[in-house]
C-alpha positions as CSV (number, residue, x, y, z in Angstrom):
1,X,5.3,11.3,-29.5
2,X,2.9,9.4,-27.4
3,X,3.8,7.9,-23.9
4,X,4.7,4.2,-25.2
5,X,7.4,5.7,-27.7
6,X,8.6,8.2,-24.3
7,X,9.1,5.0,-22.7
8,X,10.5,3.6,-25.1
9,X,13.2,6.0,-26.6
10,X,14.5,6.4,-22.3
11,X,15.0,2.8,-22.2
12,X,16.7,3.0,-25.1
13,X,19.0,5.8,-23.0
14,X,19.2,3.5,-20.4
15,X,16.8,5.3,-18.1
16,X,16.4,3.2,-14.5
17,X,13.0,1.6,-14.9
18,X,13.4,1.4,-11.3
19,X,13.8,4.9,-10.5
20,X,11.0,6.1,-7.9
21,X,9.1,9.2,-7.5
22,X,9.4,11.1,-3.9
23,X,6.2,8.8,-2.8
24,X,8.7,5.5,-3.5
25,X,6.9,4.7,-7.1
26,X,8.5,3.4,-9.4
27,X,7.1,3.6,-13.0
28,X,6.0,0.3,-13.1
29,X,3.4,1.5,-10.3
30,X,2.3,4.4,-11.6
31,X,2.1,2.0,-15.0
32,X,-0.4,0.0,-13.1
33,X,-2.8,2.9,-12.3
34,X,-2.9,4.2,-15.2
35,X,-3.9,0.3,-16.9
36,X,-1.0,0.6,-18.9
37,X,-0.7,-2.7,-19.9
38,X,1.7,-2.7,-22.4
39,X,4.0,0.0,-21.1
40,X,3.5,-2.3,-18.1
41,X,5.0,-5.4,-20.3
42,X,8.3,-3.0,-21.5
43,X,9.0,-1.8,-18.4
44,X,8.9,-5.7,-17.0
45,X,10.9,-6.8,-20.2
46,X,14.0,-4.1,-19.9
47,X,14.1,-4.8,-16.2
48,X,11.9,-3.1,-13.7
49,X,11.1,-4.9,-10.6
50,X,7.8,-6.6,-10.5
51,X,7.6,-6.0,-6.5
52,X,8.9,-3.1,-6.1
53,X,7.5,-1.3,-3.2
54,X,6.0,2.2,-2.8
55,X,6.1,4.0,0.7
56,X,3.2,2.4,1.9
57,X,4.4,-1.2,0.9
58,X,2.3,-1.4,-2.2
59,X,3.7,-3.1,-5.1
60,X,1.7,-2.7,-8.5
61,X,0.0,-6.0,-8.0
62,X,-1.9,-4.5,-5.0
63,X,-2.6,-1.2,-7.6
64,X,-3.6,-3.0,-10.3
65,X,-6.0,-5.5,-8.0
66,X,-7.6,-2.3,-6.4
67,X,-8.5,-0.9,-9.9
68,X,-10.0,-4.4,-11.1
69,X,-7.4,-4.5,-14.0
70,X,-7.3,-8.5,-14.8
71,X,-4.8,-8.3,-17.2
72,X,-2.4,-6.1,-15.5
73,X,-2.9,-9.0,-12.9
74,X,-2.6,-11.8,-14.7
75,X,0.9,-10.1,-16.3
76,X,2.3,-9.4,-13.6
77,X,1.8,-13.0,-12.0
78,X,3.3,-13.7,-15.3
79,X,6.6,-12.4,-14.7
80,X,7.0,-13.2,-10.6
81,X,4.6,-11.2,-8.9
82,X,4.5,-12.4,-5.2
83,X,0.9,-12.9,-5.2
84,X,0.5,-12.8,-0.9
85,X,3.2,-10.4,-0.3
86,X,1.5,-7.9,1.9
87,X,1.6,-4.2,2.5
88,X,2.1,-1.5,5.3
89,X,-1.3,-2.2,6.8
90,X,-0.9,-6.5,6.0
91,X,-2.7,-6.7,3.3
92,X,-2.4,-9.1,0.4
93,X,-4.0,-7.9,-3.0
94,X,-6.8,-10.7,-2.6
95,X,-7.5,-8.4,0.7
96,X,-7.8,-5.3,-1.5
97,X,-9.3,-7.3,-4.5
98,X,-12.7,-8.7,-2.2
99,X,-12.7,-5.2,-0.4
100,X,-12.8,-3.3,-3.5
101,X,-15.5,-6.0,-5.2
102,X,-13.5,-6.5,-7.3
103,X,-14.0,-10.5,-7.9
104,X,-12.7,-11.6,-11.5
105,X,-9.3,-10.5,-9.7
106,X,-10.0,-11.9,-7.1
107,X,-10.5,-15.2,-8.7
108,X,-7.3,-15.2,-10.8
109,X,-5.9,-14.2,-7.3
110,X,-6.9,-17.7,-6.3
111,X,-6.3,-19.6,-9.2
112,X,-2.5,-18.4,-8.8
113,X,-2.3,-20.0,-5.1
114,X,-3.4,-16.4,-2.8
115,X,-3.6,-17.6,0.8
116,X,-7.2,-17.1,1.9
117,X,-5.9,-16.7,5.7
């Protein structure tokens, strides 16, 4: 059974798609590191909250922006993601996006409104 049909079959169960690790992460973060995209996109359609924060104040936008992963990006915009909300340390995911180098994010970032200030 691979992790997509996992995911599946404890949704199915009514597993929280909310429910967070000790470090505050829900799956839907950890979803993001790993560039699960299309775990990502069942998680978001059975309910999980697109900016859910982790102990730090990272939501997975800010993950998936570090990594480079446009898609994950562009999904999660998609379904709400707060695309200035800011972390622990005040930074937005375009902050983490230019710092990282990562600039195709960066510019999807700013096509979806990111405050430059």
């Amino acid at each position: 059974m691979g992790c997509m049909n996992i995911v599946i079959f404890l949704l199915q169960h009514e597993a929280n798609p909310d429910l967070p690790t000790v470090r505050g992460e829900t799956p839907l973060h950890l979803a993001a590191r790993a560039n699960q995209t299309d775990i990502i996109r069942i998680l978001l359609r059975n309910g999980a909250q697109v900016d859910a924060r982790a102990r730090e104040k990272q939501t997975p936008l800010h993950i998936a922006s570090r990594l480079g992963n446009v898609d994950i990006v562009m999904l999660l915009l998609a379904h709400g993601a707060a695309v200035d909300s800011t972390t622990k340390d005040l930074y937005t995911a375009l902050h983490i996006a230019s710092k990282e180098g990562q600039e195709e994010v960066a510019s999807v970032l700013l096509e979806n409104e990111a405050s430059v200030t």
